[in-house]
C-alpha positions in Angstrom: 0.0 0.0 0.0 3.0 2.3 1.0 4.4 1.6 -2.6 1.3 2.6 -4.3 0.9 5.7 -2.5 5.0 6.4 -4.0 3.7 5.7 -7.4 0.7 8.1 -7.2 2.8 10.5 -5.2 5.7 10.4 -8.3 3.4 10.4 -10.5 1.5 13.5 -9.8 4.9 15.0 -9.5 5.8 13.9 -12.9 2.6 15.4 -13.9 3.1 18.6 -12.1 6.1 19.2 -13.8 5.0 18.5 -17.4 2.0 20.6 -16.5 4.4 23.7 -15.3 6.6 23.3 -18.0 3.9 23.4 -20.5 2.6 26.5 -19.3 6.1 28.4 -19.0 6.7 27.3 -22.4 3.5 28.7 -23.7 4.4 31.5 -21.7 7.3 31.9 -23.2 5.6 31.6 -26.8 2.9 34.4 -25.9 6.3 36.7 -25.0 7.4 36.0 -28.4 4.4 37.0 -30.0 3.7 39.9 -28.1 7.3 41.2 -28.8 7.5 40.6 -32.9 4.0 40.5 -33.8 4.3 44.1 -34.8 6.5 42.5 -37.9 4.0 41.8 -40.8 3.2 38.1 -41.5 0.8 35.5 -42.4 -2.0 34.0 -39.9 -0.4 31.2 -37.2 -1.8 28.2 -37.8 -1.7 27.6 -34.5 -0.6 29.3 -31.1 2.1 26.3 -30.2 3.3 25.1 -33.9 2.9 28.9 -35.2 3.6 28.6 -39.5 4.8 25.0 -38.8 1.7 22.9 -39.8 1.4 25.0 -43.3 5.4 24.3 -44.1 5.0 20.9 -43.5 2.0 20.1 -45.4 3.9 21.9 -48.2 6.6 19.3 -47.5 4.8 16.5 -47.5 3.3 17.1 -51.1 6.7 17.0 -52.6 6.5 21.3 -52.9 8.8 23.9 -52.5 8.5 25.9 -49.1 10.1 28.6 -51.1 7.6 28.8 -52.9 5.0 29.7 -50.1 7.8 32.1 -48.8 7.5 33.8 -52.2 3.2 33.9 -51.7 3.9 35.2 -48.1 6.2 37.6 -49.3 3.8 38.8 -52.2 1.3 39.5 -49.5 3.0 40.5 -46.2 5.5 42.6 -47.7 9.2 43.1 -47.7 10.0 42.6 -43.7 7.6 39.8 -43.1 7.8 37.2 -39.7 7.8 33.4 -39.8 6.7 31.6 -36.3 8.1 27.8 -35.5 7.4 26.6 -32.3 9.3 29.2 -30.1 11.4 30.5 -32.9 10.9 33.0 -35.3 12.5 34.2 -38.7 12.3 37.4 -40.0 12.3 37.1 -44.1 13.4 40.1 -46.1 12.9 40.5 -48.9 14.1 44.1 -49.2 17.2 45.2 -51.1 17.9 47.6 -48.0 16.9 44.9 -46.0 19.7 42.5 -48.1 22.5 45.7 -48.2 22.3 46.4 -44.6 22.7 42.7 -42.8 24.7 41.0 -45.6 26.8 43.1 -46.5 28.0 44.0 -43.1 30.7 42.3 -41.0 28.7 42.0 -37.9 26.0 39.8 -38.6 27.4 36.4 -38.0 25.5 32.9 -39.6 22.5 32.1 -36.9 21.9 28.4 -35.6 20.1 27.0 -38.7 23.5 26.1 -39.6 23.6 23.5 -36.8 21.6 21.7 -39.0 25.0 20.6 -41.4 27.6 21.6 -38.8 25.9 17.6 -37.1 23.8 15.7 -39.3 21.8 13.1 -37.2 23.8 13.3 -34.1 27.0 12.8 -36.6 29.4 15.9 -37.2 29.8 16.6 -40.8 30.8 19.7 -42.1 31.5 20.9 -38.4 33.2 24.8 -38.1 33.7 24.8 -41.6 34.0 27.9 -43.9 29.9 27.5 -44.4 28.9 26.7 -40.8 31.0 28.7 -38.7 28.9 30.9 -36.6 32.4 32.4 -34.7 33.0 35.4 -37.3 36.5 35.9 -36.1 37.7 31.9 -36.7 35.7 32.0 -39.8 37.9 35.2 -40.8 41.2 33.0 -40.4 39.8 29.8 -42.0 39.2 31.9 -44.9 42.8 33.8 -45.3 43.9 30.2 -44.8 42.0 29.0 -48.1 41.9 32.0 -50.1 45.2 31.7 -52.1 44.0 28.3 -53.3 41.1 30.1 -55.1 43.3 33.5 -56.8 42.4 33.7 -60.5 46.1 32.9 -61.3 45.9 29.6 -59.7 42.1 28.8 -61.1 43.4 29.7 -64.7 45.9 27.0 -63.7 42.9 24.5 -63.5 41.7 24.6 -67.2 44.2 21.6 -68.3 42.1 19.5 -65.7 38.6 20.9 -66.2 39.4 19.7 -70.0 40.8 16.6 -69.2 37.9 15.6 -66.9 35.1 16.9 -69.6 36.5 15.0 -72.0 36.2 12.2 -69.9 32.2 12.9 -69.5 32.1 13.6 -73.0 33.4 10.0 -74.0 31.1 8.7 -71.6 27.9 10.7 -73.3 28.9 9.9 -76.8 28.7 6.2 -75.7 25.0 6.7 -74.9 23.4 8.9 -77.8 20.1 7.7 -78.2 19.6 6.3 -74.9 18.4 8.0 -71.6 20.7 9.7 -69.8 20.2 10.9 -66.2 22.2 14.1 -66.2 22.4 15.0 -62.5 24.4 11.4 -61.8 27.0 12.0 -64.5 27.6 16.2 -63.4 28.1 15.4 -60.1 30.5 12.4 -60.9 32.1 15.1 -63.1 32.1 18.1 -60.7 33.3 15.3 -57.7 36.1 14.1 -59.3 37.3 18.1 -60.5 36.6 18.9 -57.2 38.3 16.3 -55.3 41.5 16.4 -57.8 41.8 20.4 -57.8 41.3 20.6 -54.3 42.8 17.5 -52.3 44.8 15.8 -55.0 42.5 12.9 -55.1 41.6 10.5 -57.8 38.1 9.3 -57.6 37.5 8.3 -60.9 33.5 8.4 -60.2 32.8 9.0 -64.1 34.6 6.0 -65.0 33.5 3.7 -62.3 29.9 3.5 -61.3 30.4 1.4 -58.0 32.7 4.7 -56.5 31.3 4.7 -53.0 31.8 8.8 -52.6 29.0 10.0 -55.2 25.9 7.9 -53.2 27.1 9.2 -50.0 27.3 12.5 -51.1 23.9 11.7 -52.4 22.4 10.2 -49.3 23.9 12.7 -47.1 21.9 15.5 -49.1 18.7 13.8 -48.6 19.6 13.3 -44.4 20.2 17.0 -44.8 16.7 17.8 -46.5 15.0 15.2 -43.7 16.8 17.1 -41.1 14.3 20.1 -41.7 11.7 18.2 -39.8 12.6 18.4 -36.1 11.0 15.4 -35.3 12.1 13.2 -38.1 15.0 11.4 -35.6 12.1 10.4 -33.5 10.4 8.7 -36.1 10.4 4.8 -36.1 10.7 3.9 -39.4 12.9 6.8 -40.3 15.5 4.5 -38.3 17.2 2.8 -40.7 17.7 5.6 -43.1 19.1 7.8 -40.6 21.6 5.3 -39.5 22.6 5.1 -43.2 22.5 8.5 -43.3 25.2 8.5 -40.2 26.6 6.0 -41.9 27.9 7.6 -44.9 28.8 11.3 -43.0 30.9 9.2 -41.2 32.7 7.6 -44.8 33.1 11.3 -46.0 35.0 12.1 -42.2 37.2 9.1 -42.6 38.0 10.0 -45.9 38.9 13.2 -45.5 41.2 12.1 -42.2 43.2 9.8 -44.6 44.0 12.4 -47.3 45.0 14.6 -45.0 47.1 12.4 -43.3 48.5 11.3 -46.8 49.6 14.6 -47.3 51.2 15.4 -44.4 53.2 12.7 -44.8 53.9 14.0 -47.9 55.2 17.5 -46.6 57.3 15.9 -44.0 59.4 13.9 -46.6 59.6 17.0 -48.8 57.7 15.2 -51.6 56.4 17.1 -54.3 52.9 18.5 -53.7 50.3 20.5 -55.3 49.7 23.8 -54.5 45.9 23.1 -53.9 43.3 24.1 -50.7 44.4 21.2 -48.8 48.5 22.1 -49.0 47.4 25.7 -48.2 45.2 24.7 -45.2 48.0 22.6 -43.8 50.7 25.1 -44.1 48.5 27.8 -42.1 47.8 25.6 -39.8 51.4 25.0 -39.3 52.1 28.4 -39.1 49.2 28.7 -36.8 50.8 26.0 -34.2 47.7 25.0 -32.2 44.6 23.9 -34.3 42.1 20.6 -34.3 42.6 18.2 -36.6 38.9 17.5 -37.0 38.6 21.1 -38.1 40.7 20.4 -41.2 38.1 17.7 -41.6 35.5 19.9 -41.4 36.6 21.7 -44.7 37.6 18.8 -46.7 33.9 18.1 -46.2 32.6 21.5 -46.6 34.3 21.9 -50.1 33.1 18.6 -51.6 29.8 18.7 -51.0 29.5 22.5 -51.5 31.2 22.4 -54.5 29.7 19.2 -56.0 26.2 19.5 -55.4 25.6 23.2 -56.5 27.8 23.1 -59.4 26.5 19.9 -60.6 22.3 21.3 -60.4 23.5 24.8 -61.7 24.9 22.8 -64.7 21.4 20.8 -64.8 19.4 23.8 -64.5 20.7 25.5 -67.5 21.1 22.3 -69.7 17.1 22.3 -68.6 16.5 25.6 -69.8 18.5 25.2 -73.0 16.9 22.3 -73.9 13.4 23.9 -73.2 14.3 27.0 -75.2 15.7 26.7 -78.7 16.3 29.7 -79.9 18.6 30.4 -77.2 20.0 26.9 -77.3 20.9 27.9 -81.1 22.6 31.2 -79.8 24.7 29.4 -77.6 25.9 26.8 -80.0 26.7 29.7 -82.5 28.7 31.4 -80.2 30.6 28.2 -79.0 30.8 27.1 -82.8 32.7 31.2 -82.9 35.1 31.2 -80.5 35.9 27.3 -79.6 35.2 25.5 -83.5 36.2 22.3 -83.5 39.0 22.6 -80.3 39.0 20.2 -78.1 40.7 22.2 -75.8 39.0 25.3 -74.3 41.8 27.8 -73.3 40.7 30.4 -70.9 40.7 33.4 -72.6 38.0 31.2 -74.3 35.7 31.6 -71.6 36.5 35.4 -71.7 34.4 35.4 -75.1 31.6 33.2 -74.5 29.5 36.4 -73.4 26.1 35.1 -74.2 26.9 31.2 -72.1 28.0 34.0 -69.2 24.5 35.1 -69.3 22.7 32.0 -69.6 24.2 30.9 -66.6 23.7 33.7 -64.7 20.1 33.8 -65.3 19.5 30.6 -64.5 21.0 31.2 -61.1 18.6 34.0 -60.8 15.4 30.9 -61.2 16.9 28.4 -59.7 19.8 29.7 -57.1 21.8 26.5 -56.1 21.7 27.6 -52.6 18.5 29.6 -52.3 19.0 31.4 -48.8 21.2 32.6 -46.8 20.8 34.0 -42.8 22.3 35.9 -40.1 22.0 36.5 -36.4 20.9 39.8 -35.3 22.3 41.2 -32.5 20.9 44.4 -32.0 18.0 46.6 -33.0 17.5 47.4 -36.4 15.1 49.4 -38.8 14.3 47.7 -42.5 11.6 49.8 -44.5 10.5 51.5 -41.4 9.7 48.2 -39.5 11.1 48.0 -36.1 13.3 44.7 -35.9 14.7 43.5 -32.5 17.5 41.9 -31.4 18.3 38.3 -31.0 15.9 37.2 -34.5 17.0 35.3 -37.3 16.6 37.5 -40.5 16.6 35.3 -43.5 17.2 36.3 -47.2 16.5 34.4 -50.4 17.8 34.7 -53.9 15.1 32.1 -55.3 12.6 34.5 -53.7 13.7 37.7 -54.7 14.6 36.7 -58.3 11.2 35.7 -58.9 9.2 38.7 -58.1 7.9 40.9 -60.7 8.8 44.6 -58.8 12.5 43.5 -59.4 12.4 41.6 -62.8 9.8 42.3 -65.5 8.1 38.8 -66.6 10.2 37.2 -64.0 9.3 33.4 -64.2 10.5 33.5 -67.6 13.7 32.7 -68.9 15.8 35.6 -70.5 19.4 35.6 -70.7 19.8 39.1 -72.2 18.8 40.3 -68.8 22.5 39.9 -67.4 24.0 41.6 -71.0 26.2 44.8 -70.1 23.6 47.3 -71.0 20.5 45.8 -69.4 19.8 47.6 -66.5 20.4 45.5 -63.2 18.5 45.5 -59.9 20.7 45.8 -56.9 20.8 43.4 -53.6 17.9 41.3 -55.5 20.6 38.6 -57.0 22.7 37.0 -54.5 23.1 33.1 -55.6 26.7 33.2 -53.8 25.7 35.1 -51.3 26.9 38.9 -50.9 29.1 40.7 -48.4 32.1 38.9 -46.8 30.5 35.5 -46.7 29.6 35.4 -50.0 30.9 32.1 -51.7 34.6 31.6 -52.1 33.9 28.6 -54.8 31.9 31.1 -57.1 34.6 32.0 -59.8 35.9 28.2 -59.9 31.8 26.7 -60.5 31.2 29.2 -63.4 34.3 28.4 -65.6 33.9 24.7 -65.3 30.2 25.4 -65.5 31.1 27.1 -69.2 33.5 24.3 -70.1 31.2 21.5 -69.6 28.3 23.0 -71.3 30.6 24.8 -74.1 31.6 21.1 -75.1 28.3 19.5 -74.3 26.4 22.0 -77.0 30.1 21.7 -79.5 29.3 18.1 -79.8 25.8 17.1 -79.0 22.0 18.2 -79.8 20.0 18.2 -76.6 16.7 16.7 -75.9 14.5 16.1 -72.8 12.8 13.2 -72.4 9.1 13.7 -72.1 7.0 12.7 -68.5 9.6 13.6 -66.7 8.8 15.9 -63.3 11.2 18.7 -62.6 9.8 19.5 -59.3 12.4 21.3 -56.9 13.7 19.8 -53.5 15.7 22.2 -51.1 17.8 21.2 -48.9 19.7 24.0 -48.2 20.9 23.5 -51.9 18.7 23.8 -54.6 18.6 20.2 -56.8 15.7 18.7 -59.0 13.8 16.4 -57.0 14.2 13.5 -59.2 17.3 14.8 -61.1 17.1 15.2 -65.2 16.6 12.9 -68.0 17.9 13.8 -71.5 18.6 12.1 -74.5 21.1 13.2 -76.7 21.7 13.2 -80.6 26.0 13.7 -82.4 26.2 17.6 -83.8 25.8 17.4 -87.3 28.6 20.1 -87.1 31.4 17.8 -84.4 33.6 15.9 -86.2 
């Protein structure tokens, strides 16, 4: 009898305490709301969840919450609040709003960045270059890398950004006629540029299929876009996926730790070594003395899935949009039938001349930004289009969003290159696809000339098709990829020989 009355006793307790914490934390929520709900913003679905319920049914249909951003944004304005739970974002889609926070050094990265610092419980890309929240570390991890990105070193590259094309180009001239899923082979392509030019390793993914880097990379991307749902490690059948998931984070780690290793080997025995990132990380961090080893991981991981994945779907996109327009297709091909001919190799000054590619790429960054958004912790108080904006919010910012609405580009869901030519008049703070400021990307000059050399030679030798039935809806997960990548089928240039 004593025991029972324990039970009921602890029990109660237990209760009490769930109770009390339930009502501080809807306390807590009500604060929230009384102090932002001055900022413009769309009906809470609900006083606990806030926006939550309407993002996730948006999910769960396979849709693009960037897209419902965009409605929001049409409606509420250019300052408009986003309630999750006890969070809240602040969306701008102001080009003050853009110039003040990103272009300024004191707004450091916020939290959401957790999210592919530890994927599952499982570090991944750590206090790397994207994720570092600490703007002073992230100041010296950049000096650290910079070199390895100077235009003189970069124009160095163009021997292997040939060398590797050519490879993909053998590989697609095996399979005119036949289906071709596009996204598989330019992400083998940009991984084994990437990993070469930037850690002197030789994958070989284009040439071997069963290469165990490209489906991690691949798997880790969908952990990342699963990640979005806070509950989704609670999940019981989500189990197995995430431990897969874990599993091949934790491949990309080791692999890193061995190259790295390799090459400080290397550097003791005075080998010869390339002067890539990796040999200018290590010899900061020598100079530097002190640093963590699993730091230097933390990059190795950063740059190979950064670099991969959104060079890879920016190539897709505009392949996509070629294929979908001809006449600008046919534009294209005449210019690269002008300045390259019948080269095999594309020299640099090549890329210099291919003015109107330039612009096809660009604009389709402006519909389909490979990493959409972008945010920043404010500190302190600040004032965006005469709305009052608080300290310690999350102000987020959008390049998908912002190049899609009409009071910044006229007609703007459609696709027009000549927007970017010299004399076309250019809204300011409204493009940011690498980010602005002194986080924008450091990759960004590297992914647009081997984004011209692979689609220079793609339209040299080959006429471009879609295949029909196909969906090209939009999945993003922090970067922006085609849900179910891109089929094509290709047809020999009547003018390659």
């Amino acid at each position: 009898m004593e025991l029972w009355g324990l039970l009921i006793w602890a029990s109660f307790l237990l209760l009490s305490v769930a109770v009390i914490s339930l009502l501080l934390y809807c306390g807590y929520i009500q604060y929230i709301h009384m102090k932002y709900d001055h900022i413009p913003g769309p009906p809470r679905d609900s006083f606990l969840f806030g926006h939550m319920p309407s993002i996730l049914r948006v999910t769960e249909n396979n849709n693009l919450v960037d897209d419902l951003f965009l409605e929001w944004a049409k409606l509420y304005g250019p300052v408009m609040r986003i309630n999750i739970l006890h969070h809240l974002k602040i969306l701008l889609t102001s080009p003050e709003g853009v110039k003040e926070v990103l272009m300024s050094p004191e707004h450091s990265k916020d939290a959401a960045y957790n999210r592919a610092a530890t994927l599952f419980g499982v570090r991944l890309m750590g206090n790397g270059l994207v994720t570092d929240q600490d703007n002073d570390h992230w100041r010296k991890q950049r000096s650290m890398i910079d070199p390895a990105f100077s235009r003189k070193y970069l124009n160095g590259l163009m021997g292997l950004f040939n060398e590797k094309t050519e490879e993909l180009m053998e590989k697609l001239s095996k399979n005119v006629g036949c289906e071709i899923k596009m996204h598989d082979l330019m992400s083998r392509l940009t991984l084994d540029v990437i990993a070469k030019t930037a850690f002197g390793l030789e994958i070989n993914s284009l040439k071997d299929d069963q290469a165990p880097l490209p489906q991690a990379i691949l798997l880790v991307m969908k952990g990342l876009a699963e990640s979005m749902n806070p509950f989704a490690k609670f999940i019981p059948w989500k189990q197995s996926f995430i431990q897969d998931v874990q599993k091949r984070a934790r491949l990309l780690r080791q692999t890193g730790r061995e190259c790295i290793e390799k090459r400080q080997k290397e550097m003791q025995n005075g080998d010869n070594i390339p002067e890539d990132i990796l040999t200018q990380i290590l010899r900061a961090a020598d100079l530097e003395g002190d640093y963590d080893p699993e730091s230097l991981v933390d990059n190795f991981v950063t740059v190979l899935i950064g670099g991969q994945e959104t060079t890879a779907n920016h190539i897709c996109f505009a392949l996509m949009e070629l294929a979908k327009n001809v006449e600008i297709l046919a534009k294209v091909q005449a210019e690269v039938n002008k300045v390259i001919g019948s080269k095999k190799h594309i020299e640099h000054d090549d890329l210099r001349k291919l003015c109107y590619l330039s612009q096809v790429l660009k604009e389709a960054l402006r519909l389909y930004p490979t990493v959409p958004g972008t945010s920043r912790a404010i500190k302190k108080e600040i004032i965006i289009e005469r709305v009052r904006i608080p300290p310690n919010v999350t102000a987020v910012f959008n390049s998908y969003i912002m190049g899609r609405m009409d009071q910044f580009y006229q007609d703007p869901l459609t696709f027009i290159p000549e927007r970017f030519s010299p004399d076309s008049a250019k809204p300011y703070f409204t493009y940011f696809p690498f980010s602005l400021g002194p986080r924008s990307c450091i990759g960004q000059v590297f992914a647009q000339m081997l984004s011209q050399v692979v689609i220079a030679k793609l339209v040299q030798r080959f006429e471009l098709q879609l295949v029909e039935g196909q969906s090209f809806n939009l999945l993003d997960t922090g970067i922006l990829r085609f849900r179910d990548g891109i089929i094509c089928r290709l047809k020999s240039s009547a003018t390659w020989t």
